[in-house]
Steps between C-alpha positions, in 0.01 A plus 500: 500500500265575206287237360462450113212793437753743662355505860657485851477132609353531843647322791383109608189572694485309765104433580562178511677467852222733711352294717140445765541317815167572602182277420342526178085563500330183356379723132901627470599166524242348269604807305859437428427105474290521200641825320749360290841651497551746225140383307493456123297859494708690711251626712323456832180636706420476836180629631446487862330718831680794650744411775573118356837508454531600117774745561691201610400205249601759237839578560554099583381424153759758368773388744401125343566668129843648619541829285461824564160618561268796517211555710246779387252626804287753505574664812836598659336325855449184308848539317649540850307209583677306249843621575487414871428101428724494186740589759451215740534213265837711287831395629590899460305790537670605241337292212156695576431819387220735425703806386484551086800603473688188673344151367598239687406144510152523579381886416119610652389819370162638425287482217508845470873515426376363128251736391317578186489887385213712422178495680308303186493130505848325383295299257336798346879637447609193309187501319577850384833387387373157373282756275753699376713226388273364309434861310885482437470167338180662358761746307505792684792668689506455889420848560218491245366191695504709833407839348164281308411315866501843712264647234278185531549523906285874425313513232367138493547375883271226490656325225803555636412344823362224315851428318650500853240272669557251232884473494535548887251177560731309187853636743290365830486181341844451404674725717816238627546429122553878413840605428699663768562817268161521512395492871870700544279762347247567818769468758687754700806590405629431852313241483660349215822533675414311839432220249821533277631463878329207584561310170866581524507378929401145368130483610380195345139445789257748572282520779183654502344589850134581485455409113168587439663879481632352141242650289548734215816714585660239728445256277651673215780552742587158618430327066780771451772416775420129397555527094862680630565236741433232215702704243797426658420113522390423840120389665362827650318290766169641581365452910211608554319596857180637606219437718249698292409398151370848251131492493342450190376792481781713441486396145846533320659472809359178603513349110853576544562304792336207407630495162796519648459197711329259241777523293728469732674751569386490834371168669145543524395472863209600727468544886195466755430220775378135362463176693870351534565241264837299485743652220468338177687502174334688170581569181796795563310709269188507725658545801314653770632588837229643739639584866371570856631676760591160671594322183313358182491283195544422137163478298441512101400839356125565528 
């Protein structure tokens, strides 16, 4: 069956019916008792220590969602990580999968899978292109534009790295807002057609294991899967996981991030051992969660 844009309506997924019987830490309880069900942002973030129990809590908030999901890792050991407890709460070991070219219910591939091409920074390639558009609107032909901007790259470098620098930090600022064309633009072709295959399976959550890898070419990566997933009309739910915020001094990188949280696109969250407090309700926007091995609690944003 094809839905009204032409695609292949994917098949019920069926999230919704995996189940735990086992006993729930006391921070992934707390966790799924004050993160509302599908939040007005569509976005989460969970930041917690290694070996807490995030693998789990995520794919229980996605099972709680009930669509078909993606998890991104960065390893193929954590991937398989992922696939082995997907597989004890599915009713089938059939609705997990972490082969590309079968999506099933719940898909866990790499981040790798979705790469960016060239070795230059992805932001520096849609500055270039950002530049050359506006020569085109500037009246010149396209392949004047490109012609004038190579000359510039050799005769006059620092200006030309100047006119880079500026549009690149303008594109890091607004990066989920920039059309998908656009960010199409620094993605692998094969890249380009994992996520043509994703958007097509009916992937409407994405989880993000160890999130602090979504700097500049990851994050270009995951605004561009989203804006396809919301062209066709549905959430693209973002979960994110990690027990290692981006320091702050990996500049864009860590800008990124945090930008990326205070506007919520992720849930802004931090992690690290504090004197237990009993949970307490704050304003959803300011919501906090910082977890310890043996559990933790809900404080206000510092």
């Amino acid at each position: 069956m094809a839905d009204t844009l032409g695609h292949d309506e994917p098949t019920a997924s069926s999230l919704a019916d995996w189940r735990f019987d086992g006993e729930l830490r006391t921070y992934q309880s707390e966790v799924l008792e004050q993160i509302p069900a599908a939040p007005a942002d569509a976005a989460m973030h969970i930041v917690a220590p290694p070996g807490s129990g995030k693998t789990l809590l995520g794919l229980l908030l996605a099972a709680r969602e009930g669509r078909r999901t993606l998890v991104l890792t960065p390893t193929v050991t954590i991937r398989q990580q992922w696939v082995r407890t997907a597989r004890d709460l599915a009713t089938d070991d059939a609705q997990v999968s972490d082969d590309p070219a079968n999506l099933a219910d719940l898909t866990v591939l790499t981040y790798q899978l979705l790469s960016v091409t060239g070795d230059s920074s992805p932001f520096d390639d849609l500055a270039r292109a950002q530049w050359t558009e506006q020569l085109v609107e500037a009246g010149r032909t396209e392949a004047d534009a490109a012609t004038w901007l190579a000359t510039l790259a050799v005769d006059n470098r620092a200006q030309y790295r100047r006119g880079i620098r500026k549009r690149s930090a303008g594109l890091r600022r607004r990066f989920a807002q920039t059309r998908p064309e656009s960010l199409a633009r620094v993605l692998h072709p094969n890249a380009l057609a994992l996520i043509d295959r994703i958007v097509d399976a009916g992937v409407d959550t994405i989880v993000l294991d160890e999130c602090h890898h979504l700097l500049d070419h990851w994050a270009i990566v995951v605004a561009y899967l989203r804006a396809r997933i919301r062209e066709r009309g549905c959430t693209g739910l973002l979960i994110g996981l990690t027990a290692t915020l981006p320091s702050a001094d990996d500049g864009t990188g860590f800008e990124n991030y945090t930008r990326a949280a205070r506007r919520g696109r992720l849930r802004g969250a931090d992690s690290g051992r504090r004197e237990r407090r009993a949970p307490r309700a704050v304003p959803r926007t300011r919501l906090v969660h910082r977890a310890g091995p043996a559990g933790g609690a809900f404080h206000p944003a510092q």
